[in-house]
Residue, then its C-alpha position, 0 to 999 in steps of 0.5 A: x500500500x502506497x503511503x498516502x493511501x494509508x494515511x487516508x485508510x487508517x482509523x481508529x478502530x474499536x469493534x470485533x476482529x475475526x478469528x484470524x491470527x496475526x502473525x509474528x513475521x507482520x508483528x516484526x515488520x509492525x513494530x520495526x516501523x515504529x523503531x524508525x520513528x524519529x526520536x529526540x536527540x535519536x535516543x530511541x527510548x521507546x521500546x516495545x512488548x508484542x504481546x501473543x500469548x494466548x493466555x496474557x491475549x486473555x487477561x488483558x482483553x477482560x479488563x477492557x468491557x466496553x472496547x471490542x477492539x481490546x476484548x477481542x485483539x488478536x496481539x497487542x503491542x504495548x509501548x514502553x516509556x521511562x517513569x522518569x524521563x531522563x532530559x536529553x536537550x535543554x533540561x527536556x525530555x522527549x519520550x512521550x513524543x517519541x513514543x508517540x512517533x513510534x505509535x504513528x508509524x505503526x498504525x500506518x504500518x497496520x493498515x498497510x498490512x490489512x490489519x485494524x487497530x485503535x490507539x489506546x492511552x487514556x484508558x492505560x494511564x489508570x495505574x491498576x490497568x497498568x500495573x496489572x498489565x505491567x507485571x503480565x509482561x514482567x516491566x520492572x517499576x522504572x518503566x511505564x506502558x505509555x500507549x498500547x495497541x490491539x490488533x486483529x483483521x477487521x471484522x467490520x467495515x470502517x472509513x476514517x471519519x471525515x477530516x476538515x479541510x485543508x484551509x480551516x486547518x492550515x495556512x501559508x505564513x501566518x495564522x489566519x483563523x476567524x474567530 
């Protein structure tokens, strides 16, 4: 899939997946794109748990009652952040954007792929989720899942919503917004 075309097909999805499994050679290629991302100062901080084993698939899909997406994923990839970022240029820190980056290349990497997924992290951040989920997969206390996607074949057609136009969105020079 040509690139732009995936920028135009990607979607946040949150319904049921089919039976079909997603493999470890496209959850390699998944989170490979995401280590491209760029990084701050390329400290490449993120790093990255695929989760597929069957019986962790199952925990975490049960803390999760009202997304499908979570319940049913086939694999999930679960980033990893510092809890305390260390600054890497002017007194700043930049693994939350990093992070972010990486979660970006792949959903786009997703949907090139044929799979579905929605970016989750507000639901994440409640500490007994995350710690729940961070002792499954073994993540020592000076790390935090910042971000973690659910991913599986679409077992529902869905278009990305419609987006605003180009000229209430972006402008050449100056900001030209009415109010």
């Amino acid at each position: 899939m040509e690139v732009f075309e995936a920028f135009r097909k990607r979607h946040s999805y949150r319904y049921g997946y089919t039976d079909q499994d997603v493999s470890r050679e496209d959850l390699v290629r998944i989170v490979e794109a995401g280590m491209l991302a760029p990084s701050g100062k390329n400290c490449q901080t993120t790093e990255f748990v695929i989760i597929d084993d069957k019986n962790t698939i199952k925990e975490i899909s049960q803390m999760h009652p009202s997304n499908q997406a979570m319940q049913q994923a086939k694999a999930y990839i679960a980033c990893i952040v510092n809890k305390e970022p260390p600054a890497v240029y002017e007194g700043l820190a930049f693994e939350i954007e990093d992070c972010a980056a990486a979660t970006e290349n792949m959903l786009l990497a997703i949907t090139a792929l044929g799979y579905a997924s929605v970016w989750v992290d507000g639901w994440i951040r409640d500490p007994q989720r995350n710690k729940k989920i961070s002792d499954l997969i073994g993540l020592s206390d000076s790390k935090v899942i910042r971000i973690i996607l659910p991913i599986g074949v679409a077992a529902k057609e869905v278009s990305q919503p419609p987006k605003k136009d180009f000229t209430q969105r972006a402008w050449f020079n100056s900001y030209k917004k009415s109010s």
